[in-house]
C-alpha positions as CSV (number, residue, x, y, z in Angstrom):
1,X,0.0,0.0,0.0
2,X,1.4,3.3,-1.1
3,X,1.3,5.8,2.1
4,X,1.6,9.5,2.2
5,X,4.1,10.7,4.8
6,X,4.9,13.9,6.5
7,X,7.2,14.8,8.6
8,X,5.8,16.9,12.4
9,X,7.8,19.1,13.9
10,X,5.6,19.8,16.2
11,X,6.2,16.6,18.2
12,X,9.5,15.2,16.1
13,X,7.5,12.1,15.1
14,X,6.5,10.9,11.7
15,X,2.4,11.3,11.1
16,X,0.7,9.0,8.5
17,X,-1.7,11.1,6.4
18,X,-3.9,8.0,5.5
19,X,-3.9,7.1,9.3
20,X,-5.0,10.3,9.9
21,X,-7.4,10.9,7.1
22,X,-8.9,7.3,8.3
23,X,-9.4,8.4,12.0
24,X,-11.2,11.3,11.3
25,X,-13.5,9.2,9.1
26,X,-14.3,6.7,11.4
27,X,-15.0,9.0,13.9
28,X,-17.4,11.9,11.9
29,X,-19.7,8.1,10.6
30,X,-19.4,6.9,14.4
31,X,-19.1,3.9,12.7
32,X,-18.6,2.4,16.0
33,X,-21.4,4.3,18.2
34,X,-23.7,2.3,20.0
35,X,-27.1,3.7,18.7
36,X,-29.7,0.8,20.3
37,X,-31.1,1.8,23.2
38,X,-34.4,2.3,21.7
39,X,-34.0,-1.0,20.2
40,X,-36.2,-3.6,22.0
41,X,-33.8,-6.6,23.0
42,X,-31.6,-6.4,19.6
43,X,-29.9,-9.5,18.5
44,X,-27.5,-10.5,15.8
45,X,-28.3,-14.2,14.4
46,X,-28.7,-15.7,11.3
47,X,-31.9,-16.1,9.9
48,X,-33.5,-19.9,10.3
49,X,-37.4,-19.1,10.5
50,X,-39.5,-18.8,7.4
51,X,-40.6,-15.7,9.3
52,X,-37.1,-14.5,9.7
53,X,-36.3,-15.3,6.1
54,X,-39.2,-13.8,4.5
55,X,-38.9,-10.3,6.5
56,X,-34.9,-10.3,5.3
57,X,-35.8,-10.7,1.2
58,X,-39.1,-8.3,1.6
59,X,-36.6,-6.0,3.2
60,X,-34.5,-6.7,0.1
61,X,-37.2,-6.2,-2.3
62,X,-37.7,-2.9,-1.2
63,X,-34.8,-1.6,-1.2
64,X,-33.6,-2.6,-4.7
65,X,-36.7,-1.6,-5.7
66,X,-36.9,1.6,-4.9
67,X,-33.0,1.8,-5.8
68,X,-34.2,1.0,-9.7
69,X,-32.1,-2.0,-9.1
70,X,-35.1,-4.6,-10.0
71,X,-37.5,-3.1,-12.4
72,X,-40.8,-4.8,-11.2
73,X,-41.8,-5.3,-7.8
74,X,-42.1,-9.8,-7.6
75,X,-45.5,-10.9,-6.8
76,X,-44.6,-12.1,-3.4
77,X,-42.8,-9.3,-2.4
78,X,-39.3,-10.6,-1.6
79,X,-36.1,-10.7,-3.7
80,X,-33.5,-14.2,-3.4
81,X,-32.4,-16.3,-5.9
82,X,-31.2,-20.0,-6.1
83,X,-27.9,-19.0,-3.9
84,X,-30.1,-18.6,-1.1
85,X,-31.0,-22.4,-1.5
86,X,-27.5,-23.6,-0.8
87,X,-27.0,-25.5,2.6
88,X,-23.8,-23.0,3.2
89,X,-25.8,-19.8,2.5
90,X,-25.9,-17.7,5.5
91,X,-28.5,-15.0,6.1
92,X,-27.3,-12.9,9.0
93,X,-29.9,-10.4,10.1
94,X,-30.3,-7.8,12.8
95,X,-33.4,-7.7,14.5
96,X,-35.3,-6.4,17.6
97,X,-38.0,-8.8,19.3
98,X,-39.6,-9.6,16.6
99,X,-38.5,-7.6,13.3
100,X,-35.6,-7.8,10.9
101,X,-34.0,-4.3,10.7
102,X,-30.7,-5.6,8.5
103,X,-29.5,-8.1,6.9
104,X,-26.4,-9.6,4.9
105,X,-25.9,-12.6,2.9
106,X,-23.0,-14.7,3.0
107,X,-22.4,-17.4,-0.1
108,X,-19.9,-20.0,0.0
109,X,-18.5,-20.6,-3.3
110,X,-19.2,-24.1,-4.9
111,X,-18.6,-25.9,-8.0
112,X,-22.1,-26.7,-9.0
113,X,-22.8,-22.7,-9.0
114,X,-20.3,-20.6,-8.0
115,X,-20.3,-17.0,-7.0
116,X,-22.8,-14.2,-8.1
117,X,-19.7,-12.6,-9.1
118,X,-19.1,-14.7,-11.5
119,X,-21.6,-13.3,-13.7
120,X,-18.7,-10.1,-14.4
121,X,-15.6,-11.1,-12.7
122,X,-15.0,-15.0,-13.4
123,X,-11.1,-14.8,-15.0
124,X,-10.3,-12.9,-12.0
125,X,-11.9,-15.6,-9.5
126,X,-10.7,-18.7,-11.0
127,X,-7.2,-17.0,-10.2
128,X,-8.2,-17.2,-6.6
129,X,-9.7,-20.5,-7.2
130,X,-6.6,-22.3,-9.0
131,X,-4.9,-22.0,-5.8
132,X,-7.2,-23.5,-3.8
133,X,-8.4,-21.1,-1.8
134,X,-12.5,-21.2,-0.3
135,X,-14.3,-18.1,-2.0
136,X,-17.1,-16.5,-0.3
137,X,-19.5,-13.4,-1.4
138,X,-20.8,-10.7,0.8
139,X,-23.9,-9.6,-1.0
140,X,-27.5,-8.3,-0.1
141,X,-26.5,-5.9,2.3
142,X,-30.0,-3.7,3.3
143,X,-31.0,-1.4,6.4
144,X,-33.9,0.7,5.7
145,X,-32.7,4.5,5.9
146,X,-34.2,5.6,8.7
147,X,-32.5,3.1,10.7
148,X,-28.8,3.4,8.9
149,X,-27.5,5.8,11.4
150,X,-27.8,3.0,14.4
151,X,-24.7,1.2,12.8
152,X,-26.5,-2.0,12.4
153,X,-23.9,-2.5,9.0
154,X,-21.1,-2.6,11.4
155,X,-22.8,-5.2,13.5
156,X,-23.5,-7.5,10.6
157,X,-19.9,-7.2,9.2
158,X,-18.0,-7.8,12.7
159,X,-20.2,-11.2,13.0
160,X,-19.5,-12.1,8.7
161,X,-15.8,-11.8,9.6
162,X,-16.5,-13.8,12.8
163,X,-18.0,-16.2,10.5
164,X,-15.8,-16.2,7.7
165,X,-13.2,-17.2,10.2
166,X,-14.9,-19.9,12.1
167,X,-15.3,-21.8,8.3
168,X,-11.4,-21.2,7.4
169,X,-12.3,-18.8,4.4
170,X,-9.4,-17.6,2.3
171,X,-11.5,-14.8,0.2
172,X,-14.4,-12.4,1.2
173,X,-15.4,-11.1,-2.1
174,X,-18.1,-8.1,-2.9
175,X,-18.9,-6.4,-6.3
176,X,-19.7,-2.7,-4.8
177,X,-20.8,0.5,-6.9
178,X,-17.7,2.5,-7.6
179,X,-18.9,5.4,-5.3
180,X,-18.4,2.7,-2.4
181,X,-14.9,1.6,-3.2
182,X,-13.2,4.4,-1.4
183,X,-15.0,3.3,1.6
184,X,-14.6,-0.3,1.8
185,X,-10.5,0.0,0.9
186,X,-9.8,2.7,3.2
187,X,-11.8,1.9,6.3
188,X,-12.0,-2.1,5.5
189,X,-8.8,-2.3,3.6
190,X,-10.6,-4.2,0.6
191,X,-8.2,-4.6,-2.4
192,X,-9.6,-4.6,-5.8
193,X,-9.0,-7.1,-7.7
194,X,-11.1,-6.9,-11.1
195,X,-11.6,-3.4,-12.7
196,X,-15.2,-1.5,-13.0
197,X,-17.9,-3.2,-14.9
198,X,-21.8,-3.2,-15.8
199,X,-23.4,-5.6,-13.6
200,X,-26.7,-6.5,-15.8
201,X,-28.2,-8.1,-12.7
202,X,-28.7,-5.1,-11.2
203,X,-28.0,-2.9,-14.0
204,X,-25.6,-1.1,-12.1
205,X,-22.0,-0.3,-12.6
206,X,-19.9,-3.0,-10.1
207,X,-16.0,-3.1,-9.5
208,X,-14.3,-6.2,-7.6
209,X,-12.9,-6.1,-4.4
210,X,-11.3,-8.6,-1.9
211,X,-10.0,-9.3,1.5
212,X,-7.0,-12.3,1.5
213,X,-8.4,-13.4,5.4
214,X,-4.3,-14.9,6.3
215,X,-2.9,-11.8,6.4
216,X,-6.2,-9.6,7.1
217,X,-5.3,-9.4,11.0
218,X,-1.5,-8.4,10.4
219,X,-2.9,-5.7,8.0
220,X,-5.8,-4.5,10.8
221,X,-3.2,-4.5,13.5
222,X,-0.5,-2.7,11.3
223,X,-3.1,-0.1,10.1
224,X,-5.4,0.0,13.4
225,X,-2.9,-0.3,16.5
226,X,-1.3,2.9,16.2
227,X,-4.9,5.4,16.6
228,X,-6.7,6.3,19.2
229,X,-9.2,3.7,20.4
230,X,-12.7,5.4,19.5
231,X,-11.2,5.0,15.8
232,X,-9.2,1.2,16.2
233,X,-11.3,-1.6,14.0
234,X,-8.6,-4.0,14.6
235,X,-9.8,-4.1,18.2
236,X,-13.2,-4.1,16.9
237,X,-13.0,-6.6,14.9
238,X,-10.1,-9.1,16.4
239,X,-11.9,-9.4,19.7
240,X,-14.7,-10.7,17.8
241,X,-12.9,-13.2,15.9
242,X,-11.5,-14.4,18.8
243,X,-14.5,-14.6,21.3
244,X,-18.5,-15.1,20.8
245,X,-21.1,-13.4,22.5
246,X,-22.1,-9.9,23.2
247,X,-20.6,-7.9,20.7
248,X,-22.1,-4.2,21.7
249,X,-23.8,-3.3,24.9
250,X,-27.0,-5.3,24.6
251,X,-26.4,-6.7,21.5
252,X,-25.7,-10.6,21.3
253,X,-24.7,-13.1,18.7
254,X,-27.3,-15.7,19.4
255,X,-26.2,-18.6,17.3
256,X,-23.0,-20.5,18.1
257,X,-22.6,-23.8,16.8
258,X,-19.7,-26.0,16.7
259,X,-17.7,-27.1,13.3
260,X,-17.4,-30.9,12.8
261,X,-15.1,-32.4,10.3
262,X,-14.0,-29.1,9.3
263,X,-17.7,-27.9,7.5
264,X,-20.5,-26.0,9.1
265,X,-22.9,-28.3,10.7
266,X,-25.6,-25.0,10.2
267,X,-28.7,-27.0,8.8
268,X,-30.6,-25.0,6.7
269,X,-34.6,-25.5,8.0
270,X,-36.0,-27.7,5.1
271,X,-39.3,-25.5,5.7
272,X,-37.5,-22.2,4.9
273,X,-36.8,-24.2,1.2
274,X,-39.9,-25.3,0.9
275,X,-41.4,-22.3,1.4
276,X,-38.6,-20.0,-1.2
277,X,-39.9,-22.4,-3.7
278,X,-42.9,-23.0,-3.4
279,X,-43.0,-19.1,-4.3
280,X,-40.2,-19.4,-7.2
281,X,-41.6,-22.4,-8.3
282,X,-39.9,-21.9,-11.8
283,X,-36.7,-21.8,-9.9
284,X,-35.3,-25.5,-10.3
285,X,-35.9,-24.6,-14.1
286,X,-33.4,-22.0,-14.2
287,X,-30.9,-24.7,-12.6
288,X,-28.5,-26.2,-15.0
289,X,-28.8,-30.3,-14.9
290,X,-25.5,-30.2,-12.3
291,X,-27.4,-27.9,-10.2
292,X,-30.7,-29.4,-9.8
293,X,-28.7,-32.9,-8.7
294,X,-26.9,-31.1,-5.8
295,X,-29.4,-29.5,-4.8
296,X,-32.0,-32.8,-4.4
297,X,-28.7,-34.5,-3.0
298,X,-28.5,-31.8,-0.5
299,X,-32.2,-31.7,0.4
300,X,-33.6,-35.5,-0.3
301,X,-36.7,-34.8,1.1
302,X,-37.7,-32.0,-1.3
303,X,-35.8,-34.2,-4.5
304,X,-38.8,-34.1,-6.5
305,X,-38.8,-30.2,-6.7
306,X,-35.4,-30.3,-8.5
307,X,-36.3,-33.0,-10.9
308,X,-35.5,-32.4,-14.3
């Protein structure tokens, strides 16, 4: 990373611009302000109700909707596709007592369908992938307006890092609108990693960006240690890697399960599927043959809905 220095007289110490530049960021978004007190009993979890899934993807709907990002509202009112079918999808949401306020989608990458990403940017993954390395995609990140200033965002990404960890991912991936790169790299320390493109899924202009998770910490701690601590992410976000449970005053991770055989044991509710396609029923259709089979492998019980 190329820094700008400068050279203090003031106090005979070297001051990184960037570092500075960064701090003042962080601390005119309050990006780590606790903002729930009005909240009743917040939680971070992921989603595992039909309930839960359905308030996420109507959430979804309406914010692309109103972002000209889907042209037509869907007759059911929710937005997800056949990546939210896979066993390793994870829907994280935040939500009070009884309503979803946020949400984030996780996708691991598989053979049978890949990334999203891969739409635009598939050269550029199958150079991650020809080393080996376990792909995920951030994507479907939503908070109604009037509730973006309570920092939920920064919530949902401490616990997707958490997450990402606790699976041994190599790569979190996003496709973000250009006006959002600046953000991501100099706050997150994203690096891109495939140049700016049209994204015809959303018609929207997308570029690729990354974070290589073995040398993320050493990056956070070399970038994070040195400021003051209202402005230090690698505290933020390295205590949560390392621990589970609450993760800001009164707000708790409430799913913890244990990894077995080095896969996530997270079993997606067969109801939740059963329900996303009973109102996509055209859905298995879309599948190619390879798909439909994992899919009816994965889920056995539902195998007829994936029949060719």
């Amino acid at each position: 990373m190329n820094l700008a220095m400068k050279y203090d007289p003031g106090n005979d110490q070297t001051v990184n611009e960037d570092d500075q530049r960064r701090t003042v960021r962080i601390r005119r978004s309050q990006l780590q302000k606790d903002h729930l007190a009005e909240l009743d009993r917040p939680a971070i979890k992921m989603a595992e109700t039909i309930d839960e899934h359905r308030q996420a993807f109507t959430l979804l709907h309406d914010s692309y909707l109103k972002l000209g990002y889907i042209n037509a509202p869907r007759p059911h009112g929710m937005l997800y596709d056949h990546y939210t079918l896979l066993p390793e999808t994870a829907v994280f949401v935040a939500k009070t007592y009884l309503t979803v306020i946020s949400s984030l989608t996780m996708i691991t990458d598989t053979p049978e369908f890949g990334l999203p990403m891969d739409a635009i940017y598939r050269p550029e993954l199958d150079a991650l992938r020809k080393h080996g390395r376990r792909l995920v995609e951030m994507s479907a990140l939503v908070t109604p307006a009037n509730l973006r200033w309570r920092n939920l965002f920064m919530y949902l990404a401490r616990v997707a890092y958490w997450y990402a960890n606790y699976l041994g991912i190599d790569d979190i991936c996003i496709a973000v609108n250009p006006k959002h790169v600046r953000f991501y790299r100099n706050i997150f320390l994203f690096e891109q990693f495939g140049h700016e493109r049209h994204f015809p899924k959303v018609d929207a202009p997308a570029v690729a960006l990354h974070i290589d998770l073995h040398g993320f910490e050493a990056r956070l701690k070399d970038t994070y240690s040195r400021v003051e601590f209202d402005a230090d992410l690698y505290s933020y976000f390295e205590r949560m890697a390392h621990t589970v449970g609450e993760i800001a005053p009164g707000l708790t991770l409430v799913q913890n399960r244990p990894r077995q055989n080095g896969r996530d044991p997270f079993v997606r509710n067969l109801d939740v599927i059963d329900y996303l396609l009973r109102h996509e029923p055209d859905l298995p259709a879309r599948l190619r043959p390879a798909g439909r089979a994992f899919l009816a492998e994965q889920y056995p019980r539902l195998a007829d809905r994936f029949a060719g």
